[in-house]
C-alpha positions as CSV (number, residue, x, y, z in Angstrom):
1,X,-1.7,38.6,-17.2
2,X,0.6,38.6,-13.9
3,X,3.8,36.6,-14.5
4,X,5.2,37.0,-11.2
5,X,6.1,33.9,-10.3
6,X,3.9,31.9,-7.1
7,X,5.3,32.1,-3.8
8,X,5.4,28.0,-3.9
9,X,7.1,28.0,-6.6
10,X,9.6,30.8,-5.5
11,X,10.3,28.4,-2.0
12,X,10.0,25.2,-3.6
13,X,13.5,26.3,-6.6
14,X,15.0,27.8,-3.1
15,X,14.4,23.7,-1.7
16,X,15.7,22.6,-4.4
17,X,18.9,25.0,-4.6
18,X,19.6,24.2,-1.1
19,X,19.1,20.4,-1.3
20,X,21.8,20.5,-4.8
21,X,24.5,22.2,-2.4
22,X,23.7,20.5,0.6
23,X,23.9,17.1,-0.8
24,X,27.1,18.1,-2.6
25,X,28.4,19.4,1.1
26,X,27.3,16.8,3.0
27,X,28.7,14.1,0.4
28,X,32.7,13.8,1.3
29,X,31.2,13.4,5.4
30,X,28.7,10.1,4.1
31,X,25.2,12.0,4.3
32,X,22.4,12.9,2.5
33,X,20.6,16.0,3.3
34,X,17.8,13.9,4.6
35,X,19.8,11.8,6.8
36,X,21.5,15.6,7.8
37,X,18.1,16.8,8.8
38,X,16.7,13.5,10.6
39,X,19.9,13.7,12.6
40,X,19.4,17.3,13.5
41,X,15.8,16.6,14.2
42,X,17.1,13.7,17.1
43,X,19.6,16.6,18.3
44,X,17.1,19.2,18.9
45,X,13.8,17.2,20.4
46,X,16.0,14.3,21.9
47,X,14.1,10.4,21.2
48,X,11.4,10.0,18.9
49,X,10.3,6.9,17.4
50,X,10.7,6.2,13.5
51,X,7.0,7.6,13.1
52,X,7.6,10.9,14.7
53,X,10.8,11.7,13.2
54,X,9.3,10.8,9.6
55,X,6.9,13.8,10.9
56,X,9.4,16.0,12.0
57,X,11.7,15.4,9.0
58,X,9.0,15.7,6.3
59,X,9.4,11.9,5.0
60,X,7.2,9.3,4.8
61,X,7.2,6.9,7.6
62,X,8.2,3.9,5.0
63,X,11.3,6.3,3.9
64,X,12.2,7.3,7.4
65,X,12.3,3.3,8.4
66,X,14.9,2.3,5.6
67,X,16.5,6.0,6.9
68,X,16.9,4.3,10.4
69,X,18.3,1.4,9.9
70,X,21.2,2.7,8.1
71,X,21.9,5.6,10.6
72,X,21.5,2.8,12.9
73,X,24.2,0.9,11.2
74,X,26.4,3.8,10.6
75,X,26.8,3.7,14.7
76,X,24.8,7.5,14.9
77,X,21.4,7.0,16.4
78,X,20.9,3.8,18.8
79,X,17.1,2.4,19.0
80,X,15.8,1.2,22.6
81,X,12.6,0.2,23.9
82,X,10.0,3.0,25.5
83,X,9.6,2.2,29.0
84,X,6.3,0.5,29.4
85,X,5.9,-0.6,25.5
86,X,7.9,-3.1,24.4
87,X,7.4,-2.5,20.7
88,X,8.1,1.0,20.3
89,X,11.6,1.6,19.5
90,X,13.1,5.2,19.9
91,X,16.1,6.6,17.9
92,X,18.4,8.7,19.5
93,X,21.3,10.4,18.2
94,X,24.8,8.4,19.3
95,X,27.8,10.8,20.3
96,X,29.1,9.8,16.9
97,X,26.2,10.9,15.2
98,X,26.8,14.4,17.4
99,X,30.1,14.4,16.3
100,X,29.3,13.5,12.3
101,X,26.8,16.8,13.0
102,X,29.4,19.4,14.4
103,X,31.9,18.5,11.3
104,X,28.7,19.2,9.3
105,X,28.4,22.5,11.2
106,X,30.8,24.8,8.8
107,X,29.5,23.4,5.8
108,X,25.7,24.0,6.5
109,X,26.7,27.8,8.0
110,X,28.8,28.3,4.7
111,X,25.2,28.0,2.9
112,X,23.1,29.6,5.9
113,X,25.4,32.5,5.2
114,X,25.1,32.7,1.3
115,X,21.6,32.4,1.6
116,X,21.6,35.8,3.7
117,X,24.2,37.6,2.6
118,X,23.4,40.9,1.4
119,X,20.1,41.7,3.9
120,X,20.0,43.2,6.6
121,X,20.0,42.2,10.0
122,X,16.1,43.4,10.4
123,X,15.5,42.0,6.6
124,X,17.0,38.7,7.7
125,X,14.4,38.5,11.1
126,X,11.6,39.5,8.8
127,X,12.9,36.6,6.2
128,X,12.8,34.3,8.9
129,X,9.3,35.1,10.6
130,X,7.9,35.2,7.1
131,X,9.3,31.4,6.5
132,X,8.6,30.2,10.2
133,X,4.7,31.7,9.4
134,X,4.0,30.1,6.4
135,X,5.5,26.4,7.8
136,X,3.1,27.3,10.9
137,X,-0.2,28.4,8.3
138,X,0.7,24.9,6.2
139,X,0.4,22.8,9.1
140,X,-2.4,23.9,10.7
141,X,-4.1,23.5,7.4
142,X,-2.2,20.1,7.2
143,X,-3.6,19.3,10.5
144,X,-7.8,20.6,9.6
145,X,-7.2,17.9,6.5
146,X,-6.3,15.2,7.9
């Protein structure tokens, strides 16, 4: 019997590591590693409403609401009507909430770093690609699912 261990299983204890250490990073600045990762989400792709950044940030849409209004509270994303619809609301991230991010900046890089330390540059790429594949394969499957 092969008791090498399954791939998901192998990236799901890496999730897990790297949530333990981020949340434990991320505590002394007020975060979560969710909250971390919506924010980062709103830096990268600019406004989204609640729905698409509970896509983009892996939560449920119920999760990313009670997510929103604290950010919301905390001063680092700011809500405002889309033009032309009234009732759709998107978050963007405040320049508190870019600031809150670039103090997170050497924490998260201090892991980022751990996490490759010891591969090469090339091994690193090939680490990456392999990641950025299998995110790519899940969703499309995702996608023919739903």
């Amino acid at each position: 019997m092969d008791e090498t261990p399954l791939t998901l299983y192998l990236v799901k204890r890496l999730e897990l590591a790297i949530r333990a250490l981020m949340d434990d990073a991320l505590r002394e600045l007020g975060l979560t590693t969710l909250q971390y990762t919506a924010l980062t989400v709103l830096q990268v792709s600019g406004p989204l409403s609640s729905a698409q950044l509970a896509r983009r940030s892996f939560l449920r849409p119920q999760t990313m609401h009670e997510m929103v209004l604290t950010l919301e509270k905390r001063g680092l994303i700011v809500r405002e009507a889309r033009d032309g619809n009234k009732r759709v609301l998107l978050a963007n991230l405040t320049e508190e909430g870019a600031d809150l991010l670039a103090q997170c900046s050497p924490a998260v890089l201090e892991l980022e770093g751990a996490l490759l330390d010891g591969l090469a540059p090339r091994q690193r790429a090939t680490f990456r690609d392999g990641l950025q594949r299998g995110i790519s394969a899940l969703a499309d499957l995702s996608a023919t699912r739903r």
